[in-house]
C-alpha distance (Angstrom), angle and dihedral (degrees) to the residues before:
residue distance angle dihedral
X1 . . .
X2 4.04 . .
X3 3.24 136.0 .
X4 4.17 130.6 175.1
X5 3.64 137.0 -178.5
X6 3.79 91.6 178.9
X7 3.83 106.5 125.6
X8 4.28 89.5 86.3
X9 3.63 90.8 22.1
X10 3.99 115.7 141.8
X11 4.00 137.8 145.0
X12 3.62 93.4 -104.6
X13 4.31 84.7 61.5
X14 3.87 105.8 39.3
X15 3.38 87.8 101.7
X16 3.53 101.2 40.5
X17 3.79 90.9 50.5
X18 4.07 95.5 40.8
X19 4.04 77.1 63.8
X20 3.61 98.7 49.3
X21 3.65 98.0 47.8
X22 3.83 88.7 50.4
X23 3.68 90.4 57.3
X24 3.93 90.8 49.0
X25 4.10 93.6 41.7
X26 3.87 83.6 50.3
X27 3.88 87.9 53.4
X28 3.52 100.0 43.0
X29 4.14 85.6 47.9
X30 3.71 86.7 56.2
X31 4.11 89.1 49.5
X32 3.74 92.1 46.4
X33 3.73 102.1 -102.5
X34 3.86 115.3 129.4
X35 3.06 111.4 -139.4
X36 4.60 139.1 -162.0
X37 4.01 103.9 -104.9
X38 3.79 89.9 -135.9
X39 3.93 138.5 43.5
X40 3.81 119.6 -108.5
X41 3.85 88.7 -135.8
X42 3.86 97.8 153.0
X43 3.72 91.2 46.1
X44 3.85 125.6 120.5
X45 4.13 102.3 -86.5
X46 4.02 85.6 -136.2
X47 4.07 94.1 45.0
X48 4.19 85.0 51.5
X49 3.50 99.2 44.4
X50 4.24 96.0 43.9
X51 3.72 97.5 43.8
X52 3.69 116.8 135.1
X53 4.21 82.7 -133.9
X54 3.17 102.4 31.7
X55 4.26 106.0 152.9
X56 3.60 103.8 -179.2
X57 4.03 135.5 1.8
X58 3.89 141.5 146.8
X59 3.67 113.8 -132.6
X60 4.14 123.2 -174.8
X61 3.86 106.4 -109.3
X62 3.87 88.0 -116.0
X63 3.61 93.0 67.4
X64 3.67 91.5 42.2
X65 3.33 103.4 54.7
X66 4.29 90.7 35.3
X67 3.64 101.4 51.6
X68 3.88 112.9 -11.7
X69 3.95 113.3 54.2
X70 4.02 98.7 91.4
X71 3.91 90.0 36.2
X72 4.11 99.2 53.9
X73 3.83 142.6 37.4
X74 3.48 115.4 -105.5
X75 4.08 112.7 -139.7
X76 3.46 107.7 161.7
X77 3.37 158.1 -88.3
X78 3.97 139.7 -60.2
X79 4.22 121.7 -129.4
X80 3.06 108.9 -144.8
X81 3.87 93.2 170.6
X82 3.77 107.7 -115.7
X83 3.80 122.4 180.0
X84 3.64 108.5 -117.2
X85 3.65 101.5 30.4
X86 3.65 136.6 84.1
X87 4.07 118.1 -120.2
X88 3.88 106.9 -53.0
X89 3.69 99.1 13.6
X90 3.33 128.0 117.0
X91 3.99 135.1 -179.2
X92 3.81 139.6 -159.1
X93 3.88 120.2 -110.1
X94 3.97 105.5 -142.6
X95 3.97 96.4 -130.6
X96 3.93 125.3 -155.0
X97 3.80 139.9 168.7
X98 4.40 108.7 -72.2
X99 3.44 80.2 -126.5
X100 3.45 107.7 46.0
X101 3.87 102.6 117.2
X102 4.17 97.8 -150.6
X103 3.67 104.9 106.6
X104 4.00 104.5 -166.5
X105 3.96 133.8 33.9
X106 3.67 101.8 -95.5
X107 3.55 97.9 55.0
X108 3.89 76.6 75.7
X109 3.04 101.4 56.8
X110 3.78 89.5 124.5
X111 3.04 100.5 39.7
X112 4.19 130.2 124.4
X113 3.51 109.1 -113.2
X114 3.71 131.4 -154.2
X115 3.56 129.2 -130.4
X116 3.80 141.5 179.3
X117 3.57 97.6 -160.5
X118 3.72 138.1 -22.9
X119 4.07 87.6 -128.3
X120 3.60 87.9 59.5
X121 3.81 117.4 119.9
X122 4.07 96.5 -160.6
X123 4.05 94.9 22.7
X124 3.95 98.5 53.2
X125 3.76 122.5 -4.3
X126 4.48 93.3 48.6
X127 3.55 86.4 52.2
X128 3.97 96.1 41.9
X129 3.85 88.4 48.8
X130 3.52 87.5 45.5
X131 2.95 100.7 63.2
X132 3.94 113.5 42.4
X133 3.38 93.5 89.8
X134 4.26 84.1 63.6
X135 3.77 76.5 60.4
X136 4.16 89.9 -121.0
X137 3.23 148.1 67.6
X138 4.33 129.7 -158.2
X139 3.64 114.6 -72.9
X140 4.15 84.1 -176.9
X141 3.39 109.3 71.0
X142 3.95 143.5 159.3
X143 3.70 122.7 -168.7
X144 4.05 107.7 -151.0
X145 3.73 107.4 175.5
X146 3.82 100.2 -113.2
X147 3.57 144.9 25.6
X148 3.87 98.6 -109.6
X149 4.13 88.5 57.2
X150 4.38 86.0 40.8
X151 3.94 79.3 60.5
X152 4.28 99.3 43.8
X153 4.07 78.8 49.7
X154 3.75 88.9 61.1
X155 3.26 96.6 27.4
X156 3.69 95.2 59.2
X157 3.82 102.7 36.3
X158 3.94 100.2 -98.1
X159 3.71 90.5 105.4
X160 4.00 137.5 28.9
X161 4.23 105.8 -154.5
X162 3.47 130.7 6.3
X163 3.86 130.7 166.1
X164 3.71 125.0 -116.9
X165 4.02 125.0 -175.5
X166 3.80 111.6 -118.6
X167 3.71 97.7 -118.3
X168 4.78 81.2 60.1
X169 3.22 93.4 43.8
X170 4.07 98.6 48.2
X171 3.87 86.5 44.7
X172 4.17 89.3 50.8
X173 3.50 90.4 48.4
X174 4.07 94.1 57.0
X175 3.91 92.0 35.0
X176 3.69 113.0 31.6
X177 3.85 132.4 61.9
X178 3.97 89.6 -149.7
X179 3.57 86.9 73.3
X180 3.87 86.4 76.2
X181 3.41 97.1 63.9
X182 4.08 96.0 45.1
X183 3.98 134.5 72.8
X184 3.16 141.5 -164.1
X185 4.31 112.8 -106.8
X186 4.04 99.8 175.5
X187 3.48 140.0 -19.5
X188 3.68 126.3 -122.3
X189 4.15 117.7 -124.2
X190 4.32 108.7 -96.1
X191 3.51 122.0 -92.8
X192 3.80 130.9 -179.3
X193 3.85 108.7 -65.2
X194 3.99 127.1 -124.7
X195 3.98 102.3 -57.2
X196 3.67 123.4 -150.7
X197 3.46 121.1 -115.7
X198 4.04 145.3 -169.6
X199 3.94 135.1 -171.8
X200 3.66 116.7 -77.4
X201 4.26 105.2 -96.3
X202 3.52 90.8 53.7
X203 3.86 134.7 104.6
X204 3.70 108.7 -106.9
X205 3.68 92.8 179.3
X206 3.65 94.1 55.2
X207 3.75 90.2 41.7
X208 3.97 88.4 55.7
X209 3.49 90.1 54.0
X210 3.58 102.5 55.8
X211 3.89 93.2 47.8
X212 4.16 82.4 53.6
X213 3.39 91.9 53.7
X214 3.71 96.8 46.7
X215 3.95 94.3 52.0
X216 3.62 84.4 53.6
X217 3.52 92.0 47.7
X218 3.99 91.1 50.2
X219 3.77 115.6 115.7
X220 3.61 106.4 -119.3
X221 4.23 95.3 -111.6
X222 4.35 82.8 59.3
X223 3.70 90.5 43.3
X224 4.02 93.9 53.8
X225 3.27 98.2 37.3
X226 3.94 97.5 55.1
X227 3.62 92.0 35.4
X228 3.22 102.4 -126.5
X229 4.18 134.5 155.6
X230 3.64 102.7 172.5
X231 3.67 143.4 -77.5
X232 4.24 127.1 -67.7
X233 3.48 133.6 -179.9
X234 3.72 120.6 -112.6
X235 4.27 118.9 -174.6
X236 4.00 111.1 -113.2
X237 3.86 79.4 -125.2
X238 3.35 87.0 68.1
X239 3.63 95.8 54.1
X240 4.05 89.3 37.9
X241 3.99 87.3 58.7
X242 3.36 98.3 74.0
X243 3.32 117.6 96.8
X244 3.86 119.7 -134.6
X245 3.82 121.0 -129.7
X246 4.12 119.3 -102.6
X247 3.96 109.0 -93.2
X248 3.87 91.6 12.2
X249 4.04 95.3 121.5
């Protein structure tokens, strides 16, 4: 058995989310689901979410709906409350340099931008569809694994742009001094935020209501500090609508 919270994962949270899975391994013991007694947080993202016993994970919808939708359960999807966006959505803030004197998106036309991953929903294919009504998109890029390092690129001059998802960039903004020295150009339309998933045999639906029942059960210091409003379900076809950018995979 696996299970892996890892997508928002940071030192500031262990605790926070070692609290929060005990709450939902408590409900799923009550439902009949056994369950692991710790998170695989460290693990390989692709070894979590293709596990033959996989329990619990968070995938990014680009992965989902690329390689994962007829190999996982879908359960649902976290709120974490984001202006802009409806329950479960999430969008990417376009992030440049404080200083950086360009005031809209095609004056960057040029311009390097940083990336986690091209088969990242908020990292590569917002910003892509973003921008083709600009009638571009970045010849200069750098792919840095992850959207904290996207944001040292920026933050440090190696890079120009890069796009963060809201839930990153709220959590750098509380945790990370860097955040000082970035702000926020644009923001990218909402699409469906990072859905939970589990192995294909198990019970989604009594998955989804253990991890409802542990928000709620939160204390309100675990609840603020990972953000998070509760849990909605959003349709695979949903997820499977969006279309991915040319070259992305």
């Amino acid at each position: 058995m696996i299970a892996s919270l890892m997508m928002y994962a940071r030192p500031q949270l262990d605790r926070a989310h070692r609290r929060y899975w005990n709450l939902i391994r408590e409900n799923l013991h009550h439902a009949g689901i056994t369950s692991p007694e710790h998170l695989s947080q460290n693990t390989e993202e692709f070894a979590v979410w293709q596990h033959p016993d996989l329990v619990l994970s968070q995938t990014c919808g680009m992965p989902y709906r690329i390689w994962l939708h007829e190999k996982v359960a879908l359960v649902g999807t976290p709120d974490y409350g984001l202006a802009g966006c409806p329950p479960g959505y999430y969008r990417s803030a376009l992030i440049v340099r404080a200083d950086d004197q360009r005031a809209d998106l095609t004056a960057f036309r040029g311009a390097v931008f940083a990336y986690n991953q091209t088969f990242s929903q908020s990292g590569y294919a917002a910003p892509y569809w973003h921008l083709r009504p600009y009638g571009f998109w970045f010849e200069n890029r750098v792919q840095t694994e992850g959207h904290l390092r996207s944001a040292q690129a920026v933050a440090d001059g190696r890079a120009d742009i890069a796009a963060l998802d809201a839930v990153s960039w709220r959590l750098m903004a509380e945790y990370e001094d860097l955040a000082t020295s970035l702000r926020v150009l644009d923001w990218t339309e909402p699409t469906p935020g990072l859905p939970l998933i589990t192995a294909m045999g198990n019970d989604p639906d009594t998955i989804f209501c253990a991890v409802e029942r542990a928000i709620e059960q939160l204390d309100a210091a675990d609840r603020t500090a990972l953000g998070i409003k509760g849990i909605v379900r959003i349709s695979a076809e949903c997820y499977l609508d969006i279309t991915n950018p040319p070259g992305s995979v």
